[in-house]
C-alpha positions as CSV (number, residue, x, y, z in Angstrom):
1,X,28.8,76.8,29.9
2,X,28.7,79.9,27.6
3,X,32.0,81.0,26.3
4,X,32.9,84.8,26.8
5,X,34.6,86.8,23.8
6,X,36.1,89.7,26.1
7,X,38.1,92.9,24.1
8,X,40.7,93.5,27.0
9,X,43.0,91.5,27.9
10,X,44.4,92.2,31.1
11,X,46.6,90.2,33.8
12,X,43.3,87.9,35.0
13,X,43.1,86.8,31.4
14,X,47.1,86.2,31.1
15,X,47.2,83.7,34.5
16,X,44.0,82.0,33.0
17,X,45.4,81.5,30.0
18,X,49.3,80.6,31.7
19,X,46.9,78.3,34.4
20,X,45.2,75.7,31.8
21,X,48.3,75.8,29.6
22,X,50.2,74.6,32.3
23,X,47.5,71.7,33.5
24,X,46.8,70.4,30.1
25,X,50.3,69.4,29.8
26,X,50.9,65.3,30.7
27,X,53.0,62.9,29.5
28,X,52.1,63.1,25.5
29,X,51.8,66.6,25.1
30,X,55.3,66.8,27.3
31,X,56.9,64.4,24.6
32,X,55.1,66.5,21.3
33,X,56.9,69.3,22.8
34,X,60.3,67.6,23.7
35,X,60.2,66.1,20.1
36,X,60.3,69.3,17.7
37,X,63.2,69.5,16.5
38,X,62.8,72.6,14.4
39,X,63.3,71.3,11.1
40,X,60.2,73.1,9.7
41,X,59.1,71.0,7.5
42,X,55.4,71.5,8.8
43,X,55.7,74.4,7.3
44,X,54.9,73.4,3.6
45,X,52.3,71.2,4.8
46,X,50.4,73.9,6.2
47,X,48.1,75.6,3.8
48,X,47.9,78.9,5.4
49,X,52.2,79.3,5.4
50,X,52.1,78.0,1.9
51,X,49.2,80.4,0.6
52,X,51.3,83.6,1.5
53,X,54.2,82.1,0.3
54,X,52.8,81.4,-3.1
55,X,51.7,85.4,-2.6
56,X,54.8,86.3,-2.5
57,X,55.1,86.8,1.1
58,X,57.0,84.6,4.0
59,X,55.3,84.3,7.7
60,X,57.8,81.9,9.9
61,X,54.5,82.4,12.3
62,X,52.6,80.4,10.4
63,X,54.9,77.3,10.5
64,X,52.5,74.8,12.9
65,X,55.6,74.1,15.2
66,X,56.0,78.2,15.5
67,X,52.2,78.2,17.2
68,X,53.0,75.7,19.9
69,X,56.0,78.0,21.0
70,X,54.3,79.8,24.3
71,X,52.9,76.5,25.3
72,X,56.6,75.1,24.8
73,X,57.9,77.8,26.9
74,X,55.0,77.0,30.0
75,X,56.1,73.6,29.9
76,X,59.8,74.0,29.6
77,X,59.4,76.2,33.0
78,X,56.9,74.1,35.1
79,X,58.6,70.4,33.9
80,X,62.2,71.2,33.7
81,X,65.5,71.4,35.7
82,X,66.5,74.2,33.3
83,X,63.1,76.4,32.9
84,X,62.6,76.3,36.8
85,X,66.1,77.5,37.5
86,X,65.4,80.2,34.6
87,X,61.9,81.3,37.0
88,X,64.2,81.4,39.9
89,X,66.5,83.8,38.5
90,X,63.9,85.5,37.5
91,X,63.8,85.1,33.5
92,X,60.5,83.4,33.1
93,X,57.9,83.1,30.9
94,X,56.2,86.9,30.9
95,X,53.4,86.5,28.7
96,X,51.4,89.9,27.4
97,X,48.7,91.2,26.1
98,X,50.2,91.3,22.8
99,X,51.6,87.6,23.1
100,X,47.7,87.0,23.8
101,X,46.3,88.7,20.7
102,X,49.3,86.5,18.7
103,X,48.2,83.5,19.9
104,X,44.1,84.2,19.0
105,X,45.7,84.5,15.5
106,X,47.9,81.5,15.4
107,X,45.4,78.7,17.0
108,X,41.9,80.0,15.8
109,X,42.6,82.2,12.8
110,X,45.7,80.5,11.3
111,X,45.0,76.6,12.0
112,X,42.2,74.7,10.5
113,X,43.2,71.6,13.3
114,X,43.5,69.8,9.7
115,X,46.0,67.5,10.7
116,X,48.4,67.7,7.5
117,X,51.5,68.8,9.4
118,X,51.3,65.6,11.8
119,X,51.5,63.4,8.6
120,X,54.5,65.7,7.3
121,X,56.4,65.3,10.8
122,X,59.3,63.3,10.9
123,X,58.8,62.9,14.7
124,X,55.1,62.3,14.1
125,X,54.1,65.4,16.8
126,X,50.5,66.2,17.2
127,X,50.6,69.8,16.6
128,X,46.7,69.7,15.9
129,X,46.5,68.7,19.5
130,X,48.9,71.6,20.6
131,X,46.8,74.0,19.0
132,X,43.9,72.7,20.5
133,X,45.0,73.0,24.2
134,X,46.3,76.8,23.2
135,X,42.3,77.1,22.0
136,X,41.1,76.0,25.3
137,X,43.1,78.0,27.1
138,X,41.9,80.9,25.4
139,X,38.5,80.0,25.6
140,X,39.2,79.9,29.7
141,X,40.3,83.0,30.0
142,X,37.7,84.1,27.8
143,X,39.1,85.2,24.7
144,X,37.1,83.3,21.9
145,X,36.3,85.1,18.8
146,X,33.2,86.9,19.2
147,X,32.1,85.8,15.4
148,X,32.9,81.9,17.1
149,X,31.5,82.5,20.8
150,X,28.5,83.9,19.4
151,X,27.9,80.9,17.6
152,X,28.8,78.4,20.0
153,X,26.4,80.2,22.2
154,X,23.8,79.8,19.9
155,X,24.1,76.2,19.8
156,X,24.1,75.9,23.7
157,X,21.3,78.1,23.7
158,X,18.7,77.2,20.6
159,X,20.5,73.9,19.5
160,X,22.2,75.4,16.6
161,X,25.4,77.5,15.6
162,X,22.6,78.6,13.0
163,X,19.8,79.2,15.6
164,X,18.0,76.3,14.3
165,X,15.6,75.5,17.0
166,X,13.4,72.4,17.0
167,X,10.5,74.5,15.2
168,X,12.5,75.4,12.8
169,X,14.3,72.0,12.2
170,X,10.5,70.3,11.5
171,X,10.0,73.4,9.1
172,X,12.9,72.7,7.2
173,X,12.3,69.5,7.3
174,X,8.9,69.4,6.0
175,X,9.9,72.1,3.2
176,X,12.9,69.9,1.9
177,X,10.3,66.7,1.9
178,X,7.8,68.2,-0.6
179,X,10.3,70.5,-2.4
180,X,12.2,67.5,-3.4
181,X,9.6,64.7,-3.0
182,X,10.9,62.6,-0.5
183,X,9.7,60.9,2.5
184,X,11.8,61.8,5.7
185,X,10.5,60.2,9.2
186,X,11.0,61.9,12.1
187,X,11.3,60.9,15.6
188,X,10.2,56.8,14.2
189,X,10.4,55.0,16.6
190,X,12.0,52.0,17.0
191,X,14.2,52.5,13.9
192,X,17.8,50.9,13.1
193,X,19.8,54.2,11.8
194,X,19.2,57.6,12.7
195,X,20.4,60.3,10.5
196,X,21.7,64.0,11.8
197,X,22.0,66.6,9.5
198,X,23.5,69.7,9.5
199,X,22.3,73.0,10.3
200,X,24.6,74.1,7.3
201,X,22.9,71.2,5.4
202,X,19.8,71.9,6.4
203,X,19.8,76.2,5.6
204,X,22.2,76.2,2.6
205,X,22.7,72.9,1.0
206,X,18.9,71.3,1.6
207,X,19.5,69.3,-1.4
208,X,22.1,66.9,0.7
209,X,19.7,66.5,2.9
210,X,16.9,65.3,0.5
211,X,19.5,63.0,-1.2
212,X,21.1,61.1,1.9
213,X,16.7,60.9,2.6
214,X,16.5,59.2,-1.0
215,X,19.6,56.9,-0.4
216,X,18.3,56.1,2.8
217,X,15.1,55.0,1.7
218,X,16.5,53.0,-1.5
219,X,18.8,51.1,0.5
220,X,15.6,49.5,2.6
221,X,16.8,50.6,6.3
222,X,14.6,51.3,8.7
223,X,15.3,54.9,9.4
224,X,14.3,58.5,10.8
225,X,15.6,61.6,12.2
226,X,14.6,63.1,15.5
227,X,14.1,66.3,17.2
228,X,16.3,65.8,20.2
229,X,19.3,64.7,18.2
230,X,19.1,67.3,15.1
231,X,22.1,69.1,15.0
232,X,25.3,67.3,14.1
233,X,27.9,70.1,14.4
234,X,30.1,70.5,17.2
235,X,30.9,74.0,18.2
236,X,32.3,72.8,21.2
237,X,35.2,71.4,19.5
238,X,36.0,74.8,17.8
239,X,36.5,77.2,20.9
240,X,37.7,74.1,22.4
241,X,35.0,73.8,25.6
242,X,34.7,70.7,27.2
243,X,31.2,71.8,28.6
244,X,29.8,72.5,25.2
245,X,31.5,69.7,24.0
246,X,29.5,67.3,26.1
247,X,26.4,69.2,25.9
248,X,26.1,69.0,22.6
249,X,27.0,65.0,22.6
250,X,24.8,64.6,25.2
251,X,21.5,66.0,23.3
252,X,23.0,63.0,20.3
253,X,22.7,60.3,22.8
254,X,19.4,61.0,24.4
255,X,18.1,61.9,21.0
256,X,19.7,57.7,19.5
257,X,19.0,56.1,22.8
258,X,15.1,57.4,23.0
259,X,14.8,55.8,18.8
260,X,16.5,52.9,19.9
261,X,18.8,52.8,17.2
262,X,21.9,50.8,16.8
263,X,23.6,53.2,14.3
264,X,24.2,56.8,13.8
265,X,24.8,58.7,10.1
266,X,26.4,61.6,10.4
267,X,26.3,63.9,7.0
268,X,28.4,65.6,5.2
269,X,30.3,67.5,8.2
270,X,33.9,66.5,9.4
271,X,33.4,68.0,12.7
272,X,30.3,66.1,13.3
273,X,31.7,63.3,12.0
274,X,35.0,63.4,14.9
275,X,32.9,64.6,17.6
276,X,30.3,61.4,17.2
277,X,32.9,58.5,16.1
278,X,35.6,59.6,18.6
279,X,35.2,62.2,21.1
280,X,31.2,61.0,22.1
281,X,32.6,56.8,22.9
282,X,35.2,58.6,25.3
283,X,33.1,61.2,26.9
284,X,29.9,58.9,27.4
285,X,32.3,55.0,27.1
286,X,29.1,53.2,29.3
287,X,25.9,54.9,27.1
288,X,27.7,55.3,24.0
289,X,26.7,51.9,22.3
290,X,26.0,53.4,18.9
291,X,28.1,52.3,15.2
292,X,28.9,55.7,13.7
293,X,29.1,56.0,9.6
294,X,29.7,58.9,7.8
295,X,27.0,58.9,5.2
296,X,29.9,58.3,2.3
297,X,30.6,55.1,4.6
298,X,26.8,53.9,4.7
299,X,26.5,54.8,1.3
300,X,29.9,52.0,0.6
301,X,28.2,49.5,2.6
302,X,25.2,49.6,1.3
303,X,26.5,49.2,-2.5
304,X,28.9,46.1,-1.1
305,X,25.4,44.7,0.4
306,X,23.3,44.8,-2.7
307,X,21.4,47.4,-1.5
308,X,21.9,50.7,-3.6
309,X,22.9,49.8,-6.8
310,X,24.8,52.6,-9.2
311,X,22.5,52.3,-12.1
312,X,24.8,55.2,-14.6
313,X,27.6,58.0,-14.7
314,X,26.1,60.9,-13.8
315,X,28.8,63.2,-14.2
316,X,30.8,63.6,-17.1
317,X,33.3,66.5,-17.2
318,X,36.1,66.1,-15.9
319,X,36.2,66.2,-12.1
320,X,38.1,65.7,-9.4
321,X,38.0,64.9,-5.3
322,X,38.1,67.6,-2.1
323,X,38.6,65.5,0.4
324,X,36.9,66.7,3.8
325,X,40.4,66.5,7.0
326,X,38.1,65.5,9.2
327,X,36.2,63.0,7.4
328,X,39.1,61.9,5.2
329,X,42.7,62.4,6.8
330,X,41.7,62.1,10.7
331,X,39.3,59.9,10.5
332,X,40.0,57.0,7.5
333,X,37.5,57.8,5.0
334,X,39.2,57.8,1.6
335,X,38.7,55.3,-0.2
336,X,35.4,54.9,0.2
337,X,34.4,58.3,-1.5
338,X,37.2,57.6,-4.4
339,X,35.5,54.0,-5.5
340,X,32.0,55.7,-5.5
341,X,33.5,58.3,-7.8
342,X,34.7,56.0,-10.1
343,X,31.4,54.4,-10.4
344,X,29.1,58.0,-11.4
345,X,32.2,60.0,-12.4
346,X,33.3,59.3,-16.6
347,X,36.3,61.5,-16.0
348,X,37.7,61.5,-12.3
349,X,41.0,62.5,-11.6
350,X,42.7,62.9,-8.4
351,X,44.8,66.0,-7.0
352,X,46.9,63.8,-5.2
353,X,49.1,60.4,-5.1
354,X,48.1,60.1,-1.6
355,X,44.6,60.7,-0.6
356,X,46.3,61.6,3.0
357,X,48.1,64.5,1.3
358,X,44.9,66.4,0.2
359,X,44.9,69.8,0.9
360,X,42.5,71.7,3.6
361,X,39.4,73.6,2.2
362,X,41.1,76.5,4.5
363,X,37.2,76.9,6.8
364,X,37.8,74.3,8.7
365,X,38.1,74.1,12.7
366,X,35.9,77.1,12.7
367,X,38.0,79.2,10.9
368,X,34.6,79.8,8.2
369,X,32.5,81.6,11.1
370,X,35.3,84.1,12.0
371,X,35.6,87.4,9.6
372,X,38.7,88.5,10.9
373,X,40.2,85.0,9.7
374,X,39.1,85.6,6.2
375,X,42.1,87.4,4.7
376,X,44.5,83.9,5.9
377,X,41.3,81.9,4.7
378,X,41.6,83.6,0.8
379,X,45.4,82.7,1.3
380,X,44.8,79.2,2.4
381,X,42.9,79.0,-1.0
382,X,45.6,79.7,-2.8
383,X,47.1,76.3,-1.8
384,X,43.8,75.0,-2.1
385,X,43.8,76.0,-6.4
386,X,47.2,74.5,-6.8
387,X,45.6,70.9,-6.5
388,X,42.6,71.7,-8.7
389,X,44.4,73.2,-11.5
390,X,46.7,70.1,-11.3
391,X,44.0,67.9,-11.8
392,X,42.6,70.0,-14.5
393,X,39.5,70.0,-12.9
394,X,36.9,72.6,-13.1
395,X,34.2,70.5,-10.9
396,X,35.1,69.3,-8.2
397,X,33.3,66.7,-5.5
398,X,33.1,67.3,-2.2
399,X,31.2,65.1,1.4
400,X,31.6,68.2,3.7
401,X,28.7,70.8,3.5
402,X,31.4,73.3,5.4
403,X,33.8,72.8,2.5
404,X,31.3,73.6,0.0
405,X,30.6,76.8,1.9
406,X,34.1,77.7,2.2
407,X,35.5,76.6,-1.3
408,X,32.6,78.2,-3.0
409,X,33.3,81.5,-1.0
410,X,37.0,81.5,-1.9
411,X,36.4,81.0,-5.8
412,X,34.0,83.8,-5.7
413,X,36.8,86.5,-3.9
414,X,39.6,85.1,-5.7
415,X,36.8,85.2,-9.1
416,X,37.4,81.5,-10.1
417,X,35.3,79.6,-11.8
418,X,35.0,76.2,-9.8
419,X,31.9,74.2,-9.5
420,X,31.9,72.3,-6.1
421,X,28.9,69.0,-5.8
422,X,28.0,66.7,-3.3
423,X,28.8,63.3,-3.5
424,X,25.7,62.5,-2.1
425,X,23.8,64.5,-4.7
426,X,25.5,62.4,-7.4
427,X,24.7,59.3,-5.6
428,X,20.9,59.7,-5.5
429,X,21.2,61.2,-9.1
430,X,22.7,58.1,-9.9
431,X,20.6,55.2,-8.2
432,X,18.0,56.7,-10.5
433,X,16.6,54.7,-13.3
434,X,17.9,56.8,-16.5
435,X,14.6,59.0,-17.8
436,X,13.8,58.5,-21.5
């Protein structure tokens, strides 16, 4: 189940690679690939090709059709009347080291799996999907990132890309409770919702954690958190491993089903957030009974209910929204986090006309953990600053704890002076009775 992060790449690691390009490849991926027409206009909806052009430089590799283009070429020679007669004649795919190395860049470096260029396509391709089987197949042949394997490992092996092991998590857990005064049940049994933070949450932003605790215990839910289930990250989904994919579900199931719970909050993590309200019904469809919210949507809910009420603005500069792709674009949630804001922000003002058009906070999909990523990742920030100095916009709101990591590292290279919340923090700030 471990991934491998080998340095050479030799012939075994080329027909492994070739081998599960060449299987992953059924009817929908066939049409994504038959589709492009080459009118690159994914291009200027990815944020990584738009950062170096607004740097003054032009990459045609970083177009998202461009880093489908050796799986186009396997598929063109296995599923075609041309590309077989090509292999005949002996002009067929030769893939090399080098291509190898290429492709490392353009699906785990280079691609954030935000989903931006599928909305841009005129033919509506899945390129996020593309990229994702040109991941796997380099996680097969054992060519993950080392900064990624390592951390994917880690999850496998203590329960966390973070190393945060079930001694740790009740340390942590007990530490946020009296340092911010809340009460936060663990492993209650039975309870209605069960809330997963984090490790990122947990280790760097604790404060999210102690306010979805104090939203949770305003709104009246029955409640708790649990050892089994305490991770919510996916790193499965990053290197693209079924195995650890399914492991990591797995450990979320056993964790809800031993609570008896009916519904599952995921925090302030878009990974966690796809990998528990999409990926976990189809890889357990007979256990996996669960409703899944992102805390942002339980947070809605509750307001519509009578539950929580807003009792004041809390914020009054000027701000505007980061919306999290995984959250937000892929998975629906936009609105939700835009009506909250207009009941605790005094001056919000959007970045975009269409929420779906937000822009990537460039660590996504992994991309965060892997240092050798980090010169596309300042790049990707570039495109990233264009939206908050539209908005005028100094502070800006974010639900994903892995954006917050990622924005606040790119202002501090590119020496910016943005101030990234969470929504969540607002939202238990402003539930609260107004002191004096």
């Amino acid at each position: 189940m471990l991934v491998e992060s080998k340095e050479e790449i030799g012939q075994e690691e080329i027909e492994k690679f070739y081998e599960f390009c060449k299987k992953s490849i059924n009817t929908e991926v066939a049409s994504y690939l038959e589709a492009c027409v080459r009118c690159g206009i994914c291009a200027e909806a990815c944020l990584f090709y738009m950062g170096e052009n607004v740097s003054g430089r032009i990459d045609p590799t970083l177009t998202p059709a461009y880093k489908a283009d050796l799986l186009r070429d396997i598929y063109k020679e296995n599923y075609t009347f041309v590309g077989r007669i090509k292999r005949l004649l002996g002009f067929g795919v030769k893939i090399t080291p080098e291509d190898l190395r290429e492709q490392i860049k353009l699906a785990f470096y280079t691609c954030t799996n935000c989903d931006r260029c599928t909305k841009a396509c005129p033919m509506g391709i899945d390129t996020p999907k593309l990229v994702s089987i040109v991941r796997g197949a380099l996680t097969y042949a054992g060519l993950t990132p080392k900064d990624l394997a390592d951390a994917t490992n880690l999850s496998v092996e203590k329960g966390s890309p973070l190393g945060v092991d079930i001694p740790t998590f009740l340390k942590r857990i007990e530490f946020i409770s009296e340092e911010y005064e809340v009460e936060m049940p663990v492993d209650k049994r039975p309870s209605e919702y069960l809330y997963i933070p984090s490790s990122i949450e947990l280790m760097k932003f604790p404060s999210s954690v102690a306010s979805a605790a104090k939203v949770l215990n305003s709104s009246g839910v029955s409640w708790t958190l649990s050892t089994v289930a305490h991770e919510a990250t996916n790193f499965g989904l990053f290197a693209q491993s079924k195995e650890v994919t399914k492991e990591m579900i797995r450990r979320v199931l056993e964790g809800a089903k031993e609570l008896e719970v009916k519904y599952i909050i995921a925090p302030e993590c878009g990974h966690a957030y796809q990998s528990m309200r999409f990926i976990a019904p189809n890889v357990f469809p007979k256990e996996w009974k669960f409703e899944v919210l992102n805390i942002v949507e339980f947070i809605d809910r509750m307001i519509k209910e009578g539950k929580l009420t807003i009792k004041r603005k809390v914020l009054k500069e000027r701000a505007t929204l980061h919306d999290s792709c995984q959250i937000g674009r892929r998975g629906g949630v936009l609105r939700e986090p835009r009506k909250i804001l207009s009941m605790i922000a005094e001056n919000f003002k959007d970045s975009v006309v269409i929420p779906e058009h937000n822009i990537c906070c460039g660590g996504g999909g992994g991309v965060l953990v892997i240092k050798d990523a980090d010169y596309y990742r300042q790049k990707g920030f570039i495109s990233k600053m264009t939206l908050f100095d539209k908005a005028g916009a100094k502070t800006i709101v974010c639900y994903c704890a892995n954006c917050m990591l990622a924005l606040n590292m790119g202002t501090q290279e590119l020496k910016r002076d943005y101030k990234f919340v969470s929504i969540v923090d607002l939202v238990a700030e402003a539930i609260k009775e107004e002191e004096g």
